[in-house]
N, C-alpha and C positions, 0 to 999 in steps of 0.2 A: 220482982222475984217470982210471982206467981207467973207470969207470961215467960220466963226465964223455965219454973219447972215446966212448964205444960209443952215448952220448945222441946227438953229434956226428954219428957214422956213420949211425947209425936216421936219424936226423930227415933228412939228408940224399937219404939213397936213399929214402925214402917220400914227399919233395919231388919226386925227381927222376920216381917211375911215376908220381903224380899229374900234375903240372904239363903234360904235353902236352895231355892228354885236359882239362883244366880251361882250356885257352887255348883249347880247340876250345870245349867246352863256353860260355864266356863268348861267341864268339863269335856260336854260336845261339841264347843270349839276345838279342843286339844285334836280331839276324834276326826273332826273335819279336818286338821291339819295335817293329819298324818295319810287319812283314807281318801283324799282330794290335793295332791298335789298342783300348784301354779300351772306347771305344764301342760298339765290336762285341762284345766280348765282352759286354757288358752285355746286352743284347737275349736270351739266352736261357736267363736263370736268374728269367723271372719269375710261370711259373704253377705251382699245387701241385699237382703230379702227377711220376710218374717220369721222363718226357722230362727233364724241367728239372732233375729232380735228377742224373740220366747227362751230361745238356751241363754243370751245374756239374764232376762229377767231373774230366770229360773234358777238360773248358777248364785243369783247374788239376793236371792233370798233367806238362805240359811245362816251363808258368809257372816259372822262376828267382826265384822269391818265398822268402827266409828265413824262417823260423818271423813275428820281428819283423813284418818285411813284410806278411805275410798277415792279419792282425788286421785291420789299418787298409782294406785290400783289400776285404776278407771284409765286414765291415763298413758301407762303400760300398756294396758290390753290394747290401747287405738295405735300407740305408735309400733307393737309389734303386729298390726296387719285387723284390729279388729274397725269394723263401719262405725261410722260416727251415732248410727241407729243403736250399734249394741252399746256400747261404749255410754248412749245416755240411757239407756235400759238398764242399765249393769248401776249405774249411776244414780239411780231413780230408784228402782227398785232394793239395792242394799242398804243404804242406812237407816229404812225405814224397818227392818225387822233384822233379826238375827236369833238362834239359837236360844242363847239368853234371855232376849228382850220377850222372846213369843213364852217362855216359862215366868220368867217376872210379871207380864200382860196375865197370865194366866193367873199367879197370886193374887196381883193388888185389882185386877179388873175382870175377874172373871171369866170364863171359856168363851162365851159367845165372841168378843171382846179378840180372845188370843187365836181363837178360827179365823177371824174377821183379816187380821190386820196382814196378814201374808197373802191373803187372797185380793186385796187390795192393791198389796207392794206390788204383785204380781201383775195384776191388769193397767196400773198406772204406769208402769215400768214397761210395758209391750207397748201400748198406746204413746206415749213417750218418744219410744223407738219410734214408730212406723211413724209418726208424725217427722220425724226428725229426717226421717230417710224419703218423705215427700217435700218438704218445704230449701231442706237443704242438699241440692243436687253436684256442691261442689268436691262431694266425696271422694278424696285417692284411697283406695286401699295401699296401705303402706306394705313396706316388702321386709320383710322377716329378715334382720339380720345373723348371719350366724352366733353372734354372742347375743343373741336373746332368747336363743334355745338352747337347750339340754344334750349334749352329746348321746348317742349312741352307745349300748353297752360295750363295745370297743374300743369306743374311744375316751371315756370316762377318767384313766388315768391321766391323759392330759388335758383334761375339760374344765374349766373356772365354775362351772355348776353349781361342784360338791368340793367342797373341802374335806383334807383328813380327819378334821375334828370332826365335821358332819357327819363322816362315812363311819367314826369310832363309835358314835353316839346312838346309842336306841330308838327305838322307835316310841318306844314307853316314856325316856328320857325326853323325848323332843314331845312328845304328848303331851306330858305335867306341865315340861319349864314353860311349853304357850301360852299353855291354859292359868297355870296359877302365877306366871312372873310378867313375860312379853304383852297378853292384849292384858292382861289384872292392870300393869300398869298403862297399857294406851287409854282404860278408861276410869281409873280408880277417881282422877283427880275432877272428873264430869261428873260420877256417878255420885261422889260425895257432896258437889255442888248442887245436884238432883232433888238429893237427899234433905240439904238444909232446906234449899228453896219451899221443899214442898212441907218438912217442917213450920217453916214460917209461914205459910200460906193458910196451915190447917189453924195456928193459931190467933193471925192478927185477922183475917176477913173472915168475915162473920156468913153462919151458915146463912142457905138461901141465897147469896149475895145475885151472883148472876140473876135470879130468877124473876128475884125482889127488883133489881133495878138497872138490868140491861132486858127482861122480860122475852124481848125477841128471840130466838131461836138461832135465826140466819145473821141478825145483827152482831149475837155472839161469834158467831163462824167467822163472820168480818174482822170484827176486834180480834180474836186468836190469832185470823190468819196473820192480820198485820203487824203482830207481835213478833208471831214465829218465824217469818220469811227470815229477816235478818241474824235471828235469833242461831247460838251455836249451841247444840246438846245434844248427845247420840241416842239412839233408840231406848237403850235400858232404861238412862239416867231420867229418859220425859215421862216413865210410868208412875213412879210416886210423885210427880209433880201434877201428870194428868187424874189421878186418884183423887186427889185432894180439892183440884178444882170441879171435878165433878160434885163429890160431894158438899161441898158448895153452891149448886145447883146449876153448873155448866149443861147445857145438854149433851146426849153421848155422841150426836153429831158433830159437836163442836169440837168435842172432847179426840174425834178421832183426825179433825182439823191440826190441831195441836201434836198430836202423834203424828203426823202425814207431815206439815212441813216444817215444825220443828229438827227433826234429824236430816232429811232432804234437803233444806237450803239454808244457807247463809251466806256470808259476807267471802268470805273465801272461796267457794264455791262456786259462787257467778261470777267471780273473778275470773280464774279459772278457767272455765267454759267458754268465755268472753275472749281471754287471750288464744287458749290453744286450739280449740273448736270451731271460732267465729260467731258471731254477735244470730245468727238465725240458730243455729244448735242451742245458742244459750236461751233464749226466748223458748224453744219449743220446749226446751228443758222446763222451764219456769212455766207456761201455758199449761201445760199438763201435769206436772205439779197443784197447782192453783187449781183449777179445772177440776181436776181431781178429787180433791179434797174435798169442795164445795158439793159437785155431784154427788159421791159416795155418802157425806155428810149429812145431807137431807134427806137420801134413801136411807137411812139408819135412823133420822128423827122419824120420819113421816109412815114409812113402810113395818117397821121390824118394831114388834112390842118392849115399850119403856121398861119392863121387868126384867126382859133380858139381861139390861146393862145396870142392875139394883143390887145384884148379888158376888160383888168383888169382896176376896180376904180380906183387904185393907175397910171399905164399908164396914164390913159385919163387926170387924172386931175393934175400933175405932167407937164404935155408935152401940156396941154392946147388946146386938141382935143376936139371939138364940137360932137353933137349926143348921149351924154353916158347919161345916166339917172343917176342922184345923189341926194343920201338923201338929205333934207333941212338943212342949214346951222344950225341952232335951233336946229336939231337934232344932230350933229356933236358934236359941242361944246357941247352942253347940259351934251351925254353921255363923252366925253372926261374929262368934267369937275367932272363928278361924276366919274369916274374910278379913276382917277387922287387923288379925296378925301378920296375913298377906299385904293388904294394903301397907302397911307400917314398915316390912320386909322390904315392898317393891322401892317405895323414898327413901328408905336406908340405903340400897343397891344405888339410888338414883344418885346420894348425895355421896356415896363413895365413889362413884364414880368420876362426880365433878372435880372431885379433889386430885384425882391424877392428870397430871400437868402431859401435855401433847410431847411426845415421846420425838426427840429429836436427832438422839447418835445413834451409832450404830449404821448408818444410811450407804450403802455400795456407794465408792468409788465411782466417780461417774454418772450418778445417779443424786435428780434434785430432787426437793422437796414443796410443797407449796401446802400455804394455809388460806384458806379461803374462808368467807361465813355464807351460811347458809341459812337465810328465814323461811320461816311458813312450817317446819318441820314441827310436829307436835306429837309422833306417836313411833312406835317402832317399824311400821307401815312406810309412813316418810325416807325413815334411815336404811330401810331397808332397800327403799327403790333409789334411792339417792346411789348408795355402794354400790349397786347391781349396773347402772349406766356409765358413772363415771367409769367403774371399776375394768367396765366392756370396752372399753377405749384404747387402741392399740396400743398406745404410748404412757399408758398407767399401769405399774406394776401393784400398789397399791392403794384403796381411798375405804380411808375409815372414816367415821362418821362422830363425833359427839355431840348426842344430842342436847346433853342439856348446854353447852355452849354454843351451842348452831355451827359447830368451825369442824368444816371436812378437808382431812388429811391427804395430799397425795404422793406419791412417791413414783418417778418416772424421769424418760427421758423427751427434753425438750416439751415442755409441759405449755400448752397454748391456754392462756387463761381466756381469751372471744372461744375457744373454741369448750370449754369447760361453764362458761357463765351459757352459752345457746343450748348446751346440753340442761342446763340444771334451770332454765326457765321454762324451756317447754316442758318441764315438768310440772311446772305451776310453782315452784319457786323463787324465791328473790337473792340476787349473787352481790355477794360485797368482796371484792378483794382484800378491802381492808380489813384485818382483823385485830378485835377488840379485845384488850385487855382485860 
């Protein structure tokens, strides 16, 4: 019972310095959704040279994209004309920071900390690139199909773009529902995982642990790295896990080890890369990653003063050090209590959703239908790119998507399933015709 409250207590107060800075954050997602359209971003990740690979970095810095998310992104951008350079700059550099993650970084680890970690995504993510576009010279720039762009304001009324629901729909409207329903749920069910983990981490290992009996600095860096490579958790959700191992006596090198390839790589990910990119893109990917980490990590033990990384929210107010400046308690709770009814909101959506059975009559005349399953999808990111390719396919009138069944809908004439499974693998996808009751 006492390891039960003290679980209660952590988990609580590391909801509570989070949660403000993560309502703000989700916020300036919304913002980025509406004032940075796909479209635009696409235009300048398309020639091989460094330009393109610094606007890939640079674009997928901000980006609220979870590890999941960015695959299917990443992805998109190469098969509609971006180099395999930006495509892993884009790739590298986004799930390591975001909006959110850099104000959360800010609460539970301090500004040095939330400066740090974009400036890093940034250069690991160019370096990335340019490495990629030297080692792997087998690059075609792909050629922009017209359903993978955006019609002309002319042509708009009969464009697959925008829908009429889209065009009814606010700007304000499509703001909230990103921010507080769409990514809330791509990463509510990590960030809550984030959250126990680092819970239980503050209560069962004992302070000093790292310091006490891994002692090494660099040998910490090692053991992180090799935890995290495989390892799947988006940017936000590795901050109160990275909080907690610090103050456990992780170094902040090591500590940035962990934030660097915990949301950059896993098991899905080099999958991925490996199929659609080719096995030299996926290494270069993974070389600068690693590399990265490592170098940046011991410029941050050895160079930059140990104080810097002493004075995170989550520290002070955990260990009950005077001086820190802390939001008001009203604010804490407030947001904590409103995240907390969104997340609950987003799995009630999720689970009414499961409940409505795949819509079968009604189908034109002439017009079949097909159910397919679709794995690896895990976010609205996935569903999104999923409907957006099949959907581009001249002989599909429509392909919905349910996620939480993996099974996409289609409706069309003369429906080619080799030609619907090579679509939805080079996606990084896996196609099962058969679908599961």
């Amino acid at each position: 019972m006492e390891y039960l409250n003290q679980f209660i207590i952590d988990f609580i107060e590391i909801l509570n310095e989070m949660s403000p800075y993560l309502m703000l954050g989700f916020l300036f997602a919304g913002i980025l959704k509406v004032a940075f359209p796909q479209r635009y971003i696409d235009k300048y990740l398309g020639q091989k040279n460094s330009k393109s690979v610094f606007n890939a970095s640079l674009i997928g810095i901000p980006l609220p994209l979870c590890s999941c998310g960015v695959i299917p992104t990443g992805i998109s951008f190469y098969k509609s004309g971006a180099t395999k350079g930006s495509s892993v700059s884009f790739l590298i550099s986004t799930p390591q920071t975001g909006v959110d993650s850099i104000l959360v970084t800010y609460s539970l680890l301090g500004l040095p900390f939330a400066i740090i970690r974009p400036f890093i995504a940034l250069a690991t993510g160019f370096l990335g690139g340019i490495l990629t576009n030297k080692i792997d010279d087998s690059d075609k720039i792909a050629t922009i199909k017209d359903s993978d762009t955006c019609c002309t304001s002319e042509e708009k009324n009969n464009c697959g773009c925008e829908t009429n629901n889209t065009k009814q729909k606010s700007k304000l409207y499509t703001l909230f529902h990103y921010a507080f329903v769409e990514f809330l749920q791509d990463i509510s069910k990590w960030l809550i995982i984030g959250l126990v983990l680092a819970a239980v981490i503050s209560v069962l290992i004992p302070d000093d642990f790292f310091s006490s009996f891994i002692g090494n600095d660099l040998i910490g860096m090692f053991v992180i790295l090799i935890a995290s490579i495989p390892l799947y958790i988006c940017a936000t959700s590795s901050v109160p896990v990275a909080a907690v191992l610090m103050m456990k006596g992780l170094s902040p090198g090591a500590v940035l080890v962990f934030l660097m390839a915990g949301p950059a790589t896993n098991a899905a990910t080099i999958t991925v890369l490996n199929k659609v990119l080719g096995k030299k893109t996926m290494w270069a990917y993974l070389l600068s990653i690693i590399s990265g980490a490592i170098v940046f990590g011991l410029l941050i033990d050895n160079f930059l003063p140990r104080e810097w990384f002493a004075f995170g929210g989550l520290h002070h107010h955990m260990t009950g050090h005077e001086g820190h400046w802390e939001l008001p308690n009203w604010l804490k709770w407030g947001s904590s209590i409103s995240l907390s009814l969104l997340i609950i909101n987003g799995y009630l959506q999720k689970y009414l959703s499961s409940k409505k059975e795949v819509k079968t009559k009604d189908v034109e005349v002439q017009k079949e239908e097909k159910l397919v399953m679709v794995y690896g999808m895990s976010c609205n990111h996935c569903k999104n790119s999923v409907e957006k390719h099949i959907g581009a396919l001249q002989n599909i009138d429509v392909a919905e998507v349910n996620l939480e069944q993996k099974i996409l809908r289609m409706v069309g004439t003369s429906i080619n399933l080799s030609q619907i499974k090579k679509e939805i693998e080079s996606l990084g996808f896996e196609f099962d015709e058969n679908v599961k009751n």
